[in-house]
C-alpha positions in Angstrom: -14.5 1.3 -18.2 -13.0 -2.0 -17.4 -12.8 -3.5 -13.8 -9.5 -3.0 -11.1 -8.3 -6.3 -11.8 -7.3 -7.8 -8.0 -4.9 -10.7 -7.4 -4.6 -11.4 -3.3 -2.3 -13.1 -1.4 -2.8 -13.7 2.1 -2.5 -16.7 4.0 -4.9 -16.7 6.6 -7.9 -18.5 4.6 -10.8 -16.7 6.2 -9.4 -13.5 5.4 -8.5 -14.3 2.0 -12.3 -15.6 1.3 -13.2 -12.8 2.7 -11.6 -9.9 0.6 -12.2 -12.0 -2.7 -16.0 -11.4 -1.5 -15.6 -7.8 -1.2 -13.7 -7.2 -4.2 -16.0 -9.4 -6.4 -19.3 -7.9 -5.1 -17.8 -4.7 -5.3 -19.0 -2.8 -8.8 -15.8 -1.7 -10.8 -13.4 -4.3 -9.0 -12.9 -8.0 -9.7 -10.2 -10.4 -8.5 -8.5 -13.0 -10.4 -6.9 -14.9 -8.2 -6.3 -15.8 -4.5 -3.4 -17.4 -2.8 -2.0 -18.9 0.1 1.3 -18.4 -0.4 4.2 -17.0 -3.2 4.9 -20.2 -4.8 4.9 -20.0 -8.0 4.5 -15.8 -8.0 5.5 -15.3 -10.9 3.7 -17.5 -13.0 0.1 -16.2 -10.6 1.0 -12.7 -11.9 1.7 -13.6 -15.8 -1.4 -15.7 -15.7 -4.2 -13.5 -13.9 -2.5 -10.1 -15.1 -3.5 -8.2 -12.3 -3.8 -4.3 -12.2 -3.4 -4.1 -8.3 -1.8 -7.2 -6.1 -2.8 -7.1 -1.9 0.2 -8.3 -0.7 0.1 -9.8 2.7 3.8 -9.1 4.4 3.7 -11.8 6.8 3.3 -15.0 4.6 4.7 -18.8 5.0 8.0 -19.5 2.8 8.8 -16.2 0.7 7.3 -13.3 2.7 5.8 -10.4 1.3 8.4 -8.0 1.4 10.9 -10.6 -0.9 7.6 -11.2 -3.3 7.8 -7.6 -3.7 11.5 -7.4 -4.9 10.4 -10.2 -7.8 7.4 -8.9 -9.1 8.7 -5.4 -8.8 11.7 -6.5 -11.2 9.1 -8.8 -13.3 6.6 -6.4 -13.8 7.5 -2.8 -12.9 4.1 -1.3 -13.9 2.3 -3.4 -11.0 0.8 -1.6 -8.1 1.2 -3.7 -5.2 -0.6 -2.7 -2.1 0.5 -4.3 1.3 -1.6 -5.6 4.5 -0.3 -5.6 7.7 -1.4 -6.2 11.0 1.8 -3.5 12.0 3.7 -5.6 14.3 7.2 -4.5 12.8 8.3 -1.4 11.9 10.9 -2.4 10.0 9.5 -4.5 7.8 6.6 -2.1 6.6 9.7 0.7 5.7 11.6 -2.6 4.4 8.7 -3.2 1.8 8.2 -0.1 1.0 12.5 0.5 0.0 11.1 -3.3 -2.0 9.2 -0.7 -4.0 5.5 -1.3 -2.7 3.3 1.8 -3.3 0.9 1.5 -0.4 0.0 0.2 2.6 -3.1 -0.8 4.9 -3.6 -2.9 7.9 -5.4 -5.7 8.0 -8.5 -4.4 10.1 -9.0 -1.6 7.7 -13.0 -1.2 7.1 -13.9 -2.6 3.6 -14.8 0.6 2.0 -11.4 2.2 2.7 -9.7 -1.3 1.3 -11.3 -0.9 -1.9 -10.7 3.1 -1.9 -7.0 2.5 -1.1 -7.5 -0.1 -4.1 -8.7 2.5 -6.8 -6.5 5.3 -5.2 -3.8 2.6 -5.9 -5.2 1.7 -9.6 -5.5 5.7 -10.4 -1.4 6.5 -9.7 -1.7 7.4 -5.6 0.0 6.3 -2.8 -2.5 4.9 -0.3 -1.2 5.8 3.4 -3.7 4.3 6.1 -4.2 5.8 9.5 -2.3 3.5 11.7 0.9 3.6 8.9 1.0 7.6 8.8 1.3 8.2 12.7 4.1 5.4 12.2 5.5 7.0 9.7 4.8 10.7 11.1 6.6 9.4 15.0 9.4 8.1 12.5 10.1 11.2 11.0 10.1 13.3 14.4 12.3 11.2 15.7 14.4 11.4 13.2 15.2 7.5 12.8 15.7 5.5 10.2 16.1 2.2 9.2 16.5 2.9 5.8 20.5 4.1 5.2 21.0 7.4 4.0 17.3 8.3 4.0 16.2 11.7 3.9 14.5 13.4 6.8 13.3 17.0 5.8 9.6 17.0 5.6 8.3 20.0 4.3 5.7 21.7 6.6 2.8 20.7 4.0 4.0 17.2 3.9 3.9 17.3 7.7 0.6 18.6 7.4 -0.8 15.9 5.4 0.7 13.5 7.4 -1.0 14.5 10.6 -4.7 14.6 8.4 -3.9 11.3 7.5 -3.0 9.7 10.6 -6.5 11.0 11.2 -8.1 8.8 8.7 -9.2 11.8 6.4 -9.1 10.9 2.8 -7.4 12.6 0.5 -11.0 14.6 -1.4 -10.7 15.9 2.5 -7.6 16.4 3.1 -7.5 18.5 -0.5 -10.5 20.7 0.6 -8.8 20.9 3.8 -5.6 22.5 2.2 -7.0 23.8 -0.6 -5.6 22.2 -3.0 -5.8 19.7 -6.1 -6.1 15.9 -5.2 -3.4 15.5 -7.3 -1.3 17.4 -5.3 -2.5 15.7 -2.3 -1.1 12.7 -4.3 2.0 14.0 -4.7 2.9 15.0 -1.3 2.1 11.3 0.1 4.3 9.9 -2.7 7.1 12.2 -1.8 7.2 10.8 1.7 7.3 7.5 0.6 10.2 8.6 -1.8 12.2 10.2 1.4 11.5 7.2 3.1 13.2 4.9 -0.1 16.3 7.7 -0.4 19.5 5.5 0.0 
């Protein structure tokens, strides 16, 4: 079984050093490239052809959310998983309308970044603590800052929600509920598709 093949880009140099380290002494991951910035995106992506990208939202020149958009329309089949240090709602449920497929923050422990990487890789939906209870106050409320987006959680969305917010992992969360992990899968990717309605 080949590697996850990981292509970063994050601006903050220490941190960027820093998750190339992980993912490259990490068995079954490797990263093929590491950037600053989005110049010259495309060209990054055709070159390293990545299987995952960690997408920093905050990023000098084109931010992460409008990198999304290109490579999104560029390369469709790329998982892109966004870092953020959750300052701004809005941009985090702007990115994911871009069509990102997961999220984490930026202080997530290193063994959950590379799980939320392979969760990614394998067709999930990674949803980290901090972005659930976001997304889970969100839905309560009954706000939205995307247009026409749907509200109606079901009561086992809901559910998983809350076990998420609680940093369970989805093996947990499907032993929990007893059910598939697939399922669990599908459920977190459903509330990411109510939040993109509109």
């Amino acid at each position: 079984m080949s590697n996850i093949n990981v292509v970063i880009f994050e601006d903050n140099s220490s941190l960027r050093r820093g998750l190339t380290i992980l993912i490259n002494s990490s068995d079954g991951f490797e990263c093929s490239g590491a950037f600053g910035n989005c110049d010259n995106l495309v060209q990054h992506i055709a070159a390293t052809k990545p299987d995952v990208v960690l997408m920093d939202i905050e990023m000098p020149g084109m931010n992460g959310i409008e990198a999304v958009k290109i490579l999104k329309s560029q390369f469709p089949e790329l998982k892109i998983l966004m870092e953020t240090i959750f300052e701004d709602d809005e941009k985090v449920f702007h990115s994911i309308c871009s069509g990102a497929e997961g999220y984490i923050l930026k202080n997530t422990p290193p063994l959950q970044i590379l799980e939320a990487i392979r969760e990614i890789h394998e067709g999930g939906a990674p949803m980290s603590p901090g972005i659930a209870g976001k997304v889970l106050a969100m839905f309560n409320q009954g706000t939205s800052l995307t247009k026409g987006a749907s509200h109606d959680l079901t009561l086992n969305e809901t559910e998983m929600l809350k076990y998420l917010v609680y940093g369970m992992s989805y093996s947990v969360i499907a032993e929990k509920c007893f059910v598939s992990l697939e399922t669990v899968r599908t459920r977190v990717k459903n509330i990411y598709k109510k939040l993109k309605v509109g």
